[in-house]
C-alpha positions in Angstrom: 0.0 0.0 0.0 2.7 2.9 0.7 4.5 1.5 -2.2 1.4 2.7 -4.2 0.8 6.0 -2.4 5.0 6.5 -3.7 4.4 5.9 -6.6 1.1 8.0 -7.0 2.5 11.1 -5.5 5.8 10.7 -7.8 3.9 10.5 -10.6 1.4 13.2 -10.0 4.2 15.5 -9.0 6.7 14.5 -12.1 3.2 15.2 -14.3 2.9 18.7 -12.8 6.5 19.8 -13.1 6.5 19.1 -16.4 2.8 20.7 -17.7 4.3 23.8 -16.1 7.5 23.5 -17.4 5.9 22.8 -21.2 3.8 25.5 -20.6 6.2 27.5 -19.8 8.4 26.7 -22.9 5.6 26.7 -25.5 4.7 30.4 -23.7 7.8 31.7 -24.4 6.9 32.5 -27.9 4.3 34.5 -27.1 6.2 36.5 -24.3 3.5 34.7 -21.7 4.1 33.0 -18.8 2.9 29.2 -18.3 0.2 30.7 -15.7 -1.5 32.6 -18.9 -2.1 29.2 -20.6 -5.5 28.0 -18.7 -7.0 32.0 -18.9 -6.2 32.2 -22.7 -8.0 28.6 -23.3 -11.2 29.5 -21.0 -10.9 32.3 -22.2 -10.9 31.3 -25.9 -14.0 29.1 -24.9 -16.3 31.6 -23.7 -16.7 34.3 -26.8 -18.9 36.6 -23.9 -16.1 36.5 -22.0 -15.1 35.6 -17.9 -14.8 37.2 -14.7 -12.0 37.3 -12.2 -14.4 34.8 -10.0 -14.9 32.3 -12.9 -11.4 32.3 -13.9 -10.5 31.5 -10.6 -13.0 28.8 -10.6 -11.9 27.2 -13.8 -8.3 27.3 -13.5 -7.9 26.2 -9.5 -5.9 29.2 -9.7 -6.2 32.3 -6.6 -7.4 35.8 -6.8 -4.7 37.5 -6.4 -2.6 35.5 -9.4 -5.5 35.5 -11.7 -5.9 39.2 -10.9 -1.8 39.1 -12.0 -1.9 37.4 -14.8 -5.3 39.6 -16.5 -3.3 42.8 -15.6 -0.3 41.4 -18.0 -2.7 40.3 -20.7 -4.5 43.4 -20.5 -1.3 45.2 -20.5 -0.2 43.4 -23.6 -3.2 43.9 -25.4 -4.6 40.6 -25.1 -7.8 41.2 -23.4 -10.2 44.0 -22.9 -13.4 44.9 -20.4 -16.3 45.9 -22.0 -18.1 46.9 -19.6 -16.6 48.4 -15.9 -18.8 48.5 -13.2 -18.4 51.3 -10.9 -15.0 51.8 -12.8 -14.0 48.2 -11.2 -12.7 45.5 -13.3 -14.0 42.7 -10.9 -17.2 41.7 -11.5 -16.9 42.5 -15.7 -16.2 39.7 -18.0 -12.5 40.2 -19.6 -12.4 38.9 -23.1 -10.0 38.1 -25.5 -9.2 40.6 -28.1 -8.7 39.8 -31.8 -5.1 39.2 -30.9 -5.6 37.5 -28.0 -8.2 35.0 -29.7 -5.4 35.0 -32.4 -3.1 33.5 -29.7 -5.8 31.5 -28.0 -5.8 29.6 -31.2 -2.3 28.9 -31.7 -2.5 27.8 -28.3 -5.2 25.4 -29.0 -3.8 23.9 -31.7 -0.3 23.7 -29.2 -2.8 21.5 -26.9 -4.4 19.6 -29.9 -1.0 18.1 -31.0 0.5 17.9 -27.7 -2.8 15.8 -26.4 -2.1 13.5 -29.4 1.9 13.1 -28.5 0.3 12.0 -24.8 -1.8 9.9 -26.1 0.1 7.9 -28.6 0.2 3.9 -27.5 -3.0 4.2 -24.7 -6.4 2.9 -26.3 -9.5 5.3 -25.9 -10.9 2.6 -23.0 -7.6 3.0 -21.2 -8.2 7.4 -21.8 -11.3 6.8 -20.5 -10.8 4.5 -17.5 -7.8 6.6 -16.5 -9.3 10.2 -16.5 -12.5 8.6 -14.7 -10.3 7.4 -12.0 -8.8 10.5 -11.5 -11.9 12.0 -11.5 -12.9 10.0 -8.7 -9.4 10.3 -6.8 -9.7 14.0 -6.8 -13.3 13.7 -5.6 -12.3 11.6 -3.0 -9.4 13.8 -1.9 -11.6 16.8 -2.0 -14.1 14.7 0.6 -11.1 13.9 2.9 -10.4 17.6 3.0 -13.8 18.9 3.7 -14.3 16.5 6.6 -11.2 17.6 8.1 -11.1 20.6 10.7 -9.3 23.9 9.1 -7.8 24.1 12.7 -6.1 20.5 12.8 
């Protein structure tokens, strides 16, 4: 049993090290930071637009970051507000500019052929069952933590 738990958290760790790290790289082109990667693609998704809230939501990503990473794409032209409220970007959807979507979809295909690398030598059952387990760790994880006292 704890030589399964090893092995889970090594390879959940060594997975996230390198996402960021590809992210990173593949950024780099765009003068973006791996962070940007998960805004642009929501982002990309939803034509209307996203709040600071939803982003956070979406990406698992805190305020204050996704509050870093906006100011940078809306500093670099990428995004725009439409509509302030009281002169406050918070509660407005930002959405993507022309050349923001323009990089959204180089991004996307950047995903699309790096999704197909992954995938190359696992069956669509063995996609399947794999992200439903996941989906069911990471449910389960989330329940442990709930349950457990903030205090402890």
């Amino acid at each position: 049993m704890i030589e399964r738990f090893e092995t889970f958290v090594s390879l959940i760790s060594q997975l996230q090290k390198d996402i960021q790290k590809l992210k990173q790289i593949e950024m780099q082109e765009f003068g973006l930071k791996g962070p940007d990667v998960m805004c642009l693609y929501y982002l990309s998704k939803y034509e209307a637009g996203l709040t600071h809230s939803q982003l956070c939501q979406l990406t698992s990503v805190d305020k204050a970051a996704i509050s870093r990473i906006l100011a940078d794409l809306l500093k670099k032209g990428y995004i725009f507000y439409p509509e302030k409220k009281d002169g406050k970007k918070y509660n407005t959807n930002a959405v993507l500019t022309p050349s923001g979507m323009e990089i959204a979809t180089q991004l996307n295909k950047i995903i699309t052929n790096m999704l197909s690398v992954l995938s190359e030598g696992i069956s669509e059952k063995d996609r399947c069952t794999m992200y439903r387990s996941l989906q069911k760790i990471a449910e389960n994880l989330n329940q442990i933590l709930t349950s457990k006292d903030v205090s402890e």
